[in-house]
N, C-alpha and C positions, 0 to 999 in steps of 0.2 A: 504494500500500500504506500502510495506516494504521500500521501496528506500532510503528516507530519510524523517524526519522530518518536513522540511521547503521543500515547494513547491514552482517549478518558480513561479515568478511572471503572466508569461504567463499563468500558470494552473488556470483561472477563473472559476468559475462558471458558467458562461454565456456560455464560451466554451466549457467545460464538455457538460452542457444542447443540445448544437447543437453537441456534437461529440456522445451523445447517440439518438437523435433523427435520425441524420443520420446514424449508426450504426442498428436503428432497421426499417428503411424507405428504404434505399439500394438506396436511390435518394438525391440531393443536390437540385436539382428544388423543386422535393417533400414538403423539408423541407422551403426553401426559401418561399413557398409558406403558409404553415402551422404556418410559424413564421411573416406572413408580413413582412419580410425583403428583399432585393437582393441578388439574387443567390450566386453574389461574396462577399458579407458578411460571409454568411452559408462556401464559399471556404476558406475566408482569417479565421476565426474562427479555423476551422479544421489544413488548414497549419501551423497559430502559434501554436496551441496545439502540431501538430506534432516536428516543431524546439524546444520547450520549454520541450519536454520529448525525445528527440530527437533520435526518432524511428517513422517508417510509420506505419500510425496506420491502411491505407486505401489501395486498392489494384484498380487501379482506370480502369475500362473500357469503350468503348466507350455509354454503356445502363447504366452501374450497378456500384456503389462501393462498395467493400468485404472487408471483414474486414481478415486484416493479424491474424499473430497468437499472437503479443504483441497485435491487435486490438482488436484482442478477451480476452486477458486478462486483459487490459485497462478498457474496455467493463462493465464488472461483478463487479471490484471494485468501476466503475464510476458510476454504478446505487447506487449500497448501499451506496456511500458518499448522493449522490444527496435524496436518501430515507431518510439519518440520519439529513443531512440541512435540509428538511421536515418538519420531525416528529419533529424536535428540536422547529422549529417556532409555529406546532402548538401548543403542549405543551406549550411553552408562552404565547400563546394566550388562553381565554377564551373554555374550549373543552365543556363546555356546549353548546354549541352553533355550527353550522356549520360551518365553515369559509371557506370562500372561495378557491376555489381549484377543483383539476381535482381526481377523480376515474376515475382507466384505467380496466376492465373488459374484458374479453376473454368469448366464449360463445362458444357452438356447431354451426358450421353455420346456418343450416336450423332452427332450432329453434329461433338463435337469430333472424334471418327476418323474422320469421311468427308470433312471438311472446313475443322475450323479449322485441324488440328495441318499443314497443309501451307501455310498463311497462316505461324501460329507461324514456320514452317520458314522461307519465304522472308523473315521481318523478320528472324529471326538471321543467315540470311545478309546483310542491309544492315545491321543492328549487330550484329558479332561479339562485342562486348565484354557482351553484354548475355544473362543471363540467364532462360531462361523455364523455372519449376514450375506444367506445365498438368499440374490434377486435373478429372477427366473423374464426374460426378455427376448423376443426375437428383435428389437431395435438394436440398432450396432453404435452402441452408448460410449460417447466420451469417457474414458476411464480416469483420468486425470481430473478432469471436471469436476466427475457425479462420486469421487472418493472413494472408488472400487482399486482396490488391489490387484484380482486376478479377474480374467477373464475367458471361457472356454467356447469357440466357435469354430462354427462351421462354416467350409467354404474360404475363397480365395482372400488374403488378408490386403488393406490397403495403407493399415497404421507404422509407418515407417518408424516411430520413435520409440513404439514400443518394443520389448525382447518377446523374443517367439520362441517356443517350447513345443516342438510338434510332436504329435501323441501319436499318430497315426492318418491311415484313411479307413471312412465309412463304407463299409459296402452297401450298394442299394439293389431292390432287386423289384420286379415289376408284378404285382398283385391284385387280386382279384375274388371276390366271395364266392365259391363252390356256384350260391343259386343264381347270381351275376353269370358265369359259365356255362349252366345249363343252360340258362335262357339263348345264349350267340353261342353256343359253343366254343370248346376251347380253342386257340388259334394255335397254329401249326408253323406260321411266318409273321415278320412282324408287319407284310401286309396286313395280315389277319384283322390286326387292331383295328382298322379302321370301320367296325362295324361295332366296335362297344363304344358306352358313353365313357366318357373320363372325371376323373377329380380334380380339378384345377387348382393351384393355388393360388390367391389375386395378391400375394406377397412377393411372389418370386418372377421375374421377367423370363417371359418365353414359355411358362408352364403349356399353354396351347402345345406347344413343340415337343412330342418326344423323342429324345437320342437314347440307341439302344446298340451297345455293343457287343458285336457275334463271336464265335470261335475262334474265327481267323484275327480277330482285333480291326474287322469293318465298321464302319457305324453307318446305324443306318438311322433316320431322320422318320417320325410321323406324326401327321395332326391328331390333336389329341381333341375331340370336342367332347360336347354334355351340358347339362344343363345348372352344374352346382360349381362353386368353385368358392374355397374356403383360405382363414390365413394363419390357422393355427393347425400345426402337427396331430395333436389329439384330434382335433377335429376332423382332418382325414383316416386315421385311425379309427374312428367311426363310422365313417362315409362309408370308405372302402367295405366294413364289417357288416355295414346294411345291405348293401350291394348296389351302390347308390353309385357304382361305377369302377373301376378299372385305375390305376396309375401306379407310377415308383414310391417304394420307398424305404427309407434308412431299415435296415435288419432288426437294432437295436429298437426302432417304431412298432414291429409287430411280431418279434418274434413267439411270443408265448400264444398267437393267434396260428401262426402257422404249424406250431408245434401240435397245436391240438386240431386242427383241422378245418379251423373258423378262416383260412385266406388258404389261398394256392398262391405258388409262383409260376407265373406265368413265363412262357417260353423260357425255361428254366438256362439253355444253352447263350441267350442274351442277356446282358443286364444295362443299365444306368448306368454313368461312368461313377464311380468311388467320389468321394468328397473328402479333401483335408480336413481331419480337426488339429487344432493347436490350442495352445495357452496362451493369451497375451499377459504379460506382467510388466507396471507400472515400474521401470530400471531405478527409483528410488527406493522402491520396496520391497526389490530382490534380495537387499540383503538381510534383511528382519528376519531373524531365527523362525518367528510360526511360518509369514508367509513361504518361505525358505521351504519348511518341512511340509506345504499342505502339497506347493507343486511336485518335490517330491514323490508324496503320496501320491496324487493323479498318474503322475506319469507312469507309477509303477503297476499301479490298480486298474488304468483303463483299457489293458487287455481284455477283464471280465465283462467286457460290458458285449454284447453279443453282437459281432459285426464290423466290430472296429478290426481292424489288421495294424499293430504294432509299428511304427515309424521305427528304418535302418537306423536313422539318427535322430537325435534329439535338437 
């Protein structure tokens, strides 16, 4: 912060802490509740920050508070203070060791509920001491910003500043309900497809378009239409399972559907091409003993997860 030098008195710490949690929660109950405190704690917090920098930092409605446009600038320098108090404590502390604290981690949604959050689950049971705030997002969220530590995603990465941890690729494979089958019968080529409906997703560019690739490592190209097209994973995960259509997708998405018998893989000899997952992590934060230990952990754990194939290198 350029302003000055010496900060009011009112600019605590404490009140930063509640003026970025409520800044990224959009609730004051929310946070009151997050922090066991009283709602009008979490208010009067915020009000003195506001007179003591003496600009509104919040735009208040009757559901939601927004963050103005000095709220928003406030915002970005108050994480990276709050990240430099941090880092500065642990560094005086022993970093062999864990110490106590929070990893805040962002995930793909569907994945994180079918499969990270039970990884998350087994590292806190080997450090108990150790906290995780997993946010579950298909937006490709500023990490530095929004004071996320790790990040896990899928697909080709475009954040240059941050260190990359590649875990693996996704295999994907092209699926379809047993009674979705019977009705077009099953296809034999990937002409075929062109006579089922598909599941689109209105997330992803080109979903209309399926690439499918053969034995030989040809690919081959087909329009995928239909009449549904959704923007959450689970949500296809269903579609598919109703028979409400035909499409790709991640292993790890429906494997215990195919195991029992609720999807087929379709032209089993072709698939989707694989998708990278990696880790992005914040290069200030690699060095923190938890965050240190969680990536760790992932890297060594997301073998288990059904579909991913191991990355040569890390």
């Amino acid at each position: 912060m350029d302003q000055s030098s010496a900060l009011p008195a009112n600019v605590t710490l404490d009140r930063m802490r509640t003026f970025v949690r409520v800044a990224e929660r959009g609730s004051l109950s929310a946070v009151a509740r997050e922090m066991a405190i009283g709602q009008s704690s979490v208010t009067r917090h915020i009000r003195e920050l506001e007179e003591a920098l003496g600009v509104a930092l919040f735009s208040r409605t009757t559901r939601r508070v927004v963050l103005t446009a000095e709220g928003e600038r406030y915002h970005a320098n108050a994480v990276q203070i709050l990240r430099l108090v941090e880092q500065a404590g642990d560094e005086a502390r022993d970093t062999g060791r864990a110490s106590a604290g929070t990893v805040r981690v962002s995930c793909t949604a569907a994945l994180g509920v079918r499969h990270i959050s039970r990884l998350i689950f087994a590292f806190q049971d080997r450090h108990p001491d150790i906290a995780v705030d997993l946010g579950l997002t298909d937006e490709r969220i500023d990490l530095v910003r929004d004071g996320v530590d790790i990040a896990i995603r899928l697909g080709p990465l475009t954040d240059s500043s941050l260190k990359r941890r590649a875990l693996g690729l996704s295999r994907r494979v092209l699926v379809g309900a047993p009674a979705c089958l019977e009705r077009h019968g099953r296809p034999a080529a990937p002409a075929d497809l062109a006579r089922f409906d598909g599941v689109r997703m209105s997330n992803i560019a080109g979903s209309d378009r399926l690439t499918l690739e053969g034995p030989d490592g040809a690919l081959h190209a087909v329009s995928l239409g239909g009449r549904l097209r959704v923007d959450h994973g689970l949500a296809a995960r269903e579609a598919y399972l109703a028979g409400r259509g035909i499409g790709p997708a991640h292993v790890w998405l429906v494997d215990d559907l195919l195991a029992d018998g609720r999807l087929e893989v379709l032209l089993p000899d072709h698939a989707p091409p694989a998708v990278p997952l990696n880790l992005l992590i914040v290069p200030e934060r690699a060095g923190i003993a938890r965050v240190r230990l969680l990536v760790e952990f992932l890297a060594e754990t997301v073998a288990t997860i059904p579909g991913i194939e191991r990355s040569s290198r890390g």
